[in-house]
C-alpha positions in Angstrom: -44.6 -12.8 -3.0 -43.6 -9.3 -2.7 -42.5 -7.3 0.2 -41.3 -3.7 1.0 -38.3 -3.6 3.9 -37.9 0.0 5.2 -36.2 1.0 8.6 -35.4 3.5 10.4 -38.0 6.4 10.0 -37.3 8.0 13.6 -40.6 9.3 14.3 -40.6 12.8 16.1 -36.9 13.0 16.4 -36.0 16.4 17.9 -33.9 17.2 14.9 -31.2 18.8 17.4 -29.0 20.0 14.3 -31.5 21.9 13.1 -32.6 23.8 15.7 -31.3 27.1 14.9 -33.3 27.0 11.1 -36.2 28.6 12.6 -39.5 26.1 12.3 -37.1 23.3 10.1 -36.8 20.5 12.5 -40.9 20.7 12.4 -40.8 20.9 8.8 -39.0 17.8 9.0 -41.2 15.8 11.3 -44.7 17.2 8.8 -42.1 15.5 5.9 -41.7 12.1 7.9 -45.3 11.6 7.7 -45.8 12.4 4.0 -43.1 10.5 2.8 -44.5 7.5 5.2 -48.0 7.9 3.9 -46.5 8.1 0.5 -44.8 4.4 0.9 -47.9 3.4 2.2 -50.0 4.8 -1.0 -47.7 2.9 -3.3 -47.8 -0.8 -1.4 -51.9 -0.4 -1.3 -51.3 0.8 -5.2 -49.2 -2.3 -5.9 -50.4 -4.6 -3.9 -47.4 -5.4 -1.6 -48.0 -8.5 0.1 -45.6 -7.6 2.9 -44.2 -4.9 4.7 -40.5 -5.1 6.8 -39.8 -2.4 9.6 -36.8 -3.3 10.7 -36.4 -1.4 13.9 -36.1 2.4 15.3 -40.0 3.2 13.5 -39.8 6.3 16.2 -38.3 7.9 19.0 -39.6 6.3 22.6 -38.2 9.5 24.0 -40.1 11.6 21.9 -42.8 10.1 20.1 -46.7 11.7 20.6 -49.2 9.5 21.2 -50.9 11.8 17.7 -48.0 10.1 15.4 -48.4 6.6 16.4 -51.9 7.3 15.8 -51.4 8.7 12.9 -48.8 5.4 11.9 -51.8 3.2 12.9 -54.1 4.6 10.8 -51.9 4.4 7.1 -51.2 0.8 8.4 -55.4 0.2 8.1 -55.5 1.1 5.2 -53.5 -1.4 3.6 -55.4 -4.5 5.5 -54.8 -7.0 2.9 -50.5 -6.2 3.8 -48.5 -7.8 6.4 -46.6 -5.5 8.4 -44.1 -7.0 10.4 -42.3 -4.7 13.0 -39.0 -5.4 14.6 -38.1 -2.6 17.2 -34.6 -1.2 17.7 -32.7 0.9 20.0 -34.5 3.7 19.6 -37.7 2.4 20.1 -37.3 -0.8 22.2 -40.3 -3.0 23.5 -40.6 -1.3 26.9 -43.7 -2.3 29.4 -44.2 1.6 28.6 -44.1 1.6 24.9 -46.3 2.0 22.2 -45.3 -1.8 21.1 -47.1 -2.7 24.6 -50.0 -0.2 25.1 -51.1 0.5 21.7 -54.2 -1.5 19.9 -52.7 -1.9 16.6 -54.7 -2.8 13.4 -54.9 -6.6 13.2 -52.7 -7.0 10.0 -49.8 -5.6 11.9 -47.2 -7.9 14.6 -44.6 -6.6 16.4 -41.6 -8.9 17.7 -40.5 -9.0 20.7 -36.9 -10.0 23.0 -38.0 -13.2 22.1 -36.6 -14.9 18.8 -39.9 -16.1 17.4 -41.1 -17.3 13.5 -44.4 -16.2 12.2 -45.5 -19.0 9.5 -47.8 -17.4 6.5 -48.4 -19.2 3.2 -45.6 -18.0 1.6 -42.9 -17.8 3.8 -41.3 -17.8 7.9 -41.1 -15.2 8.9 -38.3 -15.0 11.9 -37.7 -11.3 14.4 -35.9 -10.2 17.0 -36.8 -6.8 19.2 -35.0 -4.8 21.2 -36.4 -5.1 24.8 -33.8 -2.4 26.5 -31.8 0.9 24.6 -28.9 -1.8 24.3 -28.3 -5.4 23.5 -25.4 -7.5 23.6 -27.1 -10.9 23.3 -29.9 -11.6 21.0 -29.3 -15.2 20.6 -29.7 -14.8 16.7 -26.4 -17.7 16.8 -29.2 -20.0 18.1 -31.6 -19.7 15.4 -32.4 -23.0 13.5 -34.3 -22.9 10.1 -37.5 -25.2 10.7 -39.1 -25.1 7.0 -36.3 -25.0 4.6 -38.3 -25.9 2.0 -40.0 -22.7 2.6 -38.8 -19.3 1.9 -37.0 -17.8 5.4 -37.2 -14.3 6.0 -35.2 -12.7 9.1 -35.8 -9.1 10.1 -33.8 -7.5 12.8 -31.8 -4.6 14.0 -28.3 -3.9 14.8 -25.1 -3.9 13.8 -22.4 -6.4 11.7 -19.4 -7.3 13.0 -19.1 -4.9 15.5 -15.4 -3.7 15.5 -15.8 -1.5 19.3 -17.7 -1.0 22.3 -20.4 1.2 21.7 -21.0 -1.2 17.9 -21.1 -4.5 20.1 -23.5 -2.6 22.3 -26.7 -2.5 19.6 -27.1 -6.6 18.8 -23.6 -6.9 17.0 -24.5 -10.0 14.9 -21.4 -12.1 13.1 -21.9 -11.7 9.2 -20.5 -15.0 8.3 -22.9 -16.3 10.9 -25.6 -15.1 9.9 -24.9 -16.0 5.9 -24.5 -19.5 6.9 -28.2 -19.9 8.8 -29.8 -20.1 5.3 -32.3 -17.1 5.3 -33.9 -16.4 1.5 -33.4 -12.6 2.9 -32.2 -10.8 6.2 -34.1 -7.6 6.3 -32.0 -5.2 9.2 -32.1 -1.9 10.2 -29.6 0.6 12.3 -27.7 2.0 9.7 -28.9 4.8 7.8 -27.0 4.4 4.8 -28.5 1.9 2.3 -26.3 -1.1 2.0 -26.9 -4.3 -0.3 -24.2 -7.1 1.9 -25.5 -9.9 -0.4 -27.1 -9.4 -3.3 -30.7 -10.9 -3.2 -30.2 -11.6 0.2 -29.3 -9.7 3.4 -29.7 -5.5 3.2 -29.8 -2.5 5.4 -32.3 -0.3 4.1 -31.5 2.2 5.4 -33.0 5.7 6.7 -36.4 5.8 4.5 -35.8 9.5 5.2 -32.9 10.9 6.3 -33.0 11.8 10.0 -28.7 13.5 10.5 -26.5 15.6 9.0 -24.2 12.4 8.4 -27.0 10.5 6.6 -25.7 11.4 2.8 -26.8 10.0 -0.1 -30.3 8.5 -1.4 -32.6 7.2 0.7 -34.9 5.0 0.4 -36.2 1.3 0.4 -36.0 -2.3 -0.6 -38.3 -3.8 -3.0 -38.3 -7.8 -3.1 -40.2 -10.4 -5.1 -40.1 -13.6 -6.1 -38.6 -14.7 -9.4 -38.7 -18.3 -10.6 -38.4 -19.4 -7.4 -36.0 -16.6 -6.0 -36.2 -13.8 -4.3 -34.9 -11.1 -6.2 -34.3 -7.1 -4.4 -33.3 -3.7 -5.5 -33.1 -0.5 -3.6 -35.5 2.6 -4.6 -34.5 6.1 -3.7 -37.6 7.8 -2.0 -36.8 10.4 0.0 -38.1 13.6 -0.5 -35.6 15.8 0.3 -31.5 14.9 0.7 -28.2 16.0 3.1 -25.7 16.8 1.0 -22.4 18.3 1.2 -20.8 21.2 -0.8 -17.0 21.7 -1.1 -16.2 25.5 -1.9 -12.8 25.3 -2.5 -10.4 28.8 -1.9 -7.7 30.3 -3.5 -5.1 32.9 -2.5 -7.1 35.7 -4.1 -10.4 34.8 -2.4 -12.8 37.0 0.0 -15.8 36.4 1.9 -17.5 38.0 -0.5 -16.4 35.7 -3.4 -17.0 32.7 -1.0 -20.7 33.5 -0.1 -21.1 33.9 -3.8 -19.5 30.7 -5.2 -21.9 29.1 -2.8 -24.6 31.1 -3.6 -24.6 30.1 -7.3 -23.6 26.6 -6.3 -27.1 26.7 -4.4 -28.7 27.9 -7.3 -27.6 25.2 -9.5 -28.9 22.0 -7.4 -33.1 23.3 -7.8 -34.5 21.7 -4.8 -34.0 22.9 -1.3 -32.2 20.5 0.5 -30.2 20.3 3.8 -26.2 21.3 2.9 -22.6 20.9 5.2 -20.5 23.3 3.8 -17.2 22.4 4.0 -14.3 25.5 3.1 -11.4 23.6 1.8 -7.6 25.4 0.2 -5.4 28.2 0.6 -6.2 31.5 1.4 -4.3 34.8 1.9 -3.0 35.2 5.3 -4.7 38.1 6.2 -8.0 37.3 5.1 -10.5 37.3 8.1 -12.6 34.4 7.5 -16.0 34.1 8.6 -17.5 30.3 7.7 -21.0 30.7 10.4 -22.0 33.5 8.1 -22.5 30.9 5.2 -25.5 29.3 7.5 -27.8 31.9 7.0 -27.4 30.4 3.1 -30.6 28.3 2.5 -30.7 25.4 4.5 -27.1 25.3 5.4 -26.6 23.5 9.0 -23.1 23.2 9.5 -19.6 24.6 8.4 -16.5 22.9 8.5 -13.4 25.0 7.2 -10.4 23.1 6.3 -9.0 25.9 5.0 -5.5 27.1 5.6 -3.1 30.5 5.5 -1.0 30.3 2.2 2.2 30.5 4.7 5.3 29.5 2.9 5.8 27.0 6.6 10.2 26.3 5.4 10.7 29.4 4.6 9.6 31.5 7.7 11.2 28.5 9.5 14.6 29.9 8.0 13.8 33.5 8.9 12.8 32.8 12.3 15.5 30.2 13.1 16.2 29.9 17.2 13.0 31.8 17.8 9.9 30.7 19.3 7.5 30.9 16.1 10.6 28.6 14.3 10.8 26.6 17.1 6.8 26.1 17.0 6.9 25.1 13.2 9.3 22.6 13.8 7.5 20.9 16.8 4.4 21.0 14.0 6.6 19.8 11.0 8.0 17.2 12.6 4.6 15.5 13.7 1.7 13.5 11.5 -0.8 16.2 12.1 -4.4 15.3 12.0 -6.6 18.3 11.1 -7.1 19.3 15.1 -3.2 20.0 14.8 -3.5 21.2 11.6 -5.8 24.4 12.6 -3.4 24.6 15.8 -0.4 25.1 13.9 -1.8 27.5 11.0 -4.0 29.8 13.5 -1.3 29.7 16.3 1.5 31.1 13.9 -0.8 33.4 12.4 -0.8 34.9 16.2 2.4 34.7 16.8 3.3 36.6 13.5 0.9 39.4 14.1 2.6 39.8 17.6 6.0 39.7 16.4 5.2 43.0 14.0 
């Protein structure tokens, strides 16, 4: 037996963040679908018994009627493969959803709000779908193993151990819980980071490709197979193209012009073109006028953080400007446990207090 668990492809996602890098955010829709068909060409190469979608395949609010075409026709051409579809949050089994009006190639089934356990010859498999864009009770605590001598194979979608609100709202399901029912594997999706939470056996795949600025890292999929009588996993990075962040670090002697090119040659150095956050981070000279949004029209640079601060000498102008209001304001900020909201506050606040005080 040998399966491929993906998840979360987001199919014709607007791509919001990058909306201002000219034709990008299509760019990245054309590079869903190769990187799809390219998972497809190497479990019809391999002959990949089974394939795991573990929710959020597309975007209901989006999705063209071309693309699930377009999903339909890579799934026939691996007819001899299993697909097994679990839909998520983003793409819930609605009366109006592709899940419900679509005629789907024969080798593929797509679970719905029911828990239900599809019996091949190798293994049960067990799903769970979103019906709704939330869920708070699957039921997954009710599920009862029926073949144990069989190999058990959940998929679903959600989250684990969901610590707040808007966590418990996407099918928070208890880890512990879910160890103990006995599954060979737990295949789940909603998180886009790629996370093994027991080895062999229970794994987000995450984001096959990554869809947001906060999806860092490889991306990729899970690989199983069975091995003397075990099911044995390991993730494969796959994605064609990466987020990444770069940290250009200042000094007191830095300019604009020496930032744009220390992030220039840092561009240079990393080949391909992927998508960058820029994040500005030390001490710079007081009077240097800073200007971080210039660095976006760098490559593919979608957002700017700068963490930066003023190389103020804080004690000592404290001294100087004892019983005044810019001491006064230091020492309301000294006194606190500034987060980096504060932080700014404090640095560009005295930086206008100074320049009025000359």
């Amino acid at each position: 037996m040998k399966f491929v668990h993906i998840a979360d492809m987001h199919f014709d996602s607007p791509f919001a963040t990058l909306s201002d890098k000219g034709n990008l955010g299509e760019q990245r829709r054309i590079e869903q679908r190769k990187i799809f068909k390219k998972i497809i060409e190497y479990i019809k190469e391999n002959k990949i018994e089974y394939l795991f979608i573990a929710g959020d395949l597309y975007e209901h609010k989006y999705i063209r009627k071309s693309t699930i075409e377009y999903i339909n026709n890579l799934f026939k051409e691996i007819e001899n493969t299993k697909i097994f579809i679990t839909p998520g949050n983003h793409d819930p089994f609605l009366k109006k959803s592709y899940y419900n009006n679509f005629d789907w190639n024969k080798n593929v089934y797509i679970f719905n709000s029911n828990i239900q356990k599809i019996e091949t010859e190798d293994a049960d498999i067990y799903g769970y779908g979103f019906d709704d864009f939330y869920c708070t009770n699957s039921g997954i605590e009710n599920i009862e193993i029926k073949n144990p001598e069989k190999i058990n194979i959940l998929i679903i979608h959600g989250t684990l151990n969901g610590a707040n609100l808007e966590e418990m709202q996407y099918n928070s399901m208890n880890e512990k819980i879910l160890e103990n029912k006995g599954f060979n594997y737990v295949a789940l999706g909603h998180i886009h980071k790629p996370q093994i939470l027991i080895r062999d056996n229970a794994a987000y795949a995450g984001a096959l490709e990554p869809v947001d600025r906060n999806d860092l890292g490889d991306h990729g999929y899970i690989e199983g197979h069975l091995e003397n009588g075990r099911l044995k996993t390991n993730f494969v990075p796959f994605a064609c193209r990466s987020y990444e962040q770069i940290i250009l670090m200042l000094r007191e002697g830095s300019t604009q012009a020496s930032l744009e090119d220390m992030l220039r040659a840092d561009l240079a150095s990393r080949g391909r073109m992927n998508i960058y956050r820029i994040i500005i981070k030390g001490n710079r000279a007081p009077e240097l006028l800073l200007l971080p949004e210039k660095l976006k029209s760098f490559g593919y640079v979608t957002e700017v953080l700068d963490e930066s601060r003023p190389a103020y000498d804080l004690e000592e102008i404290q001294k100087k400007y004892k019983g005044t209001l810019i001491g006064d304001y230091i020492s309301y900020f000294l006194e606190k446990d500034r987060n980096l909201v504060e932080e700014k506050a404090l640095y560009y606040g005295l930086q206008a207090l100074l320049e009025t005080s000359r």
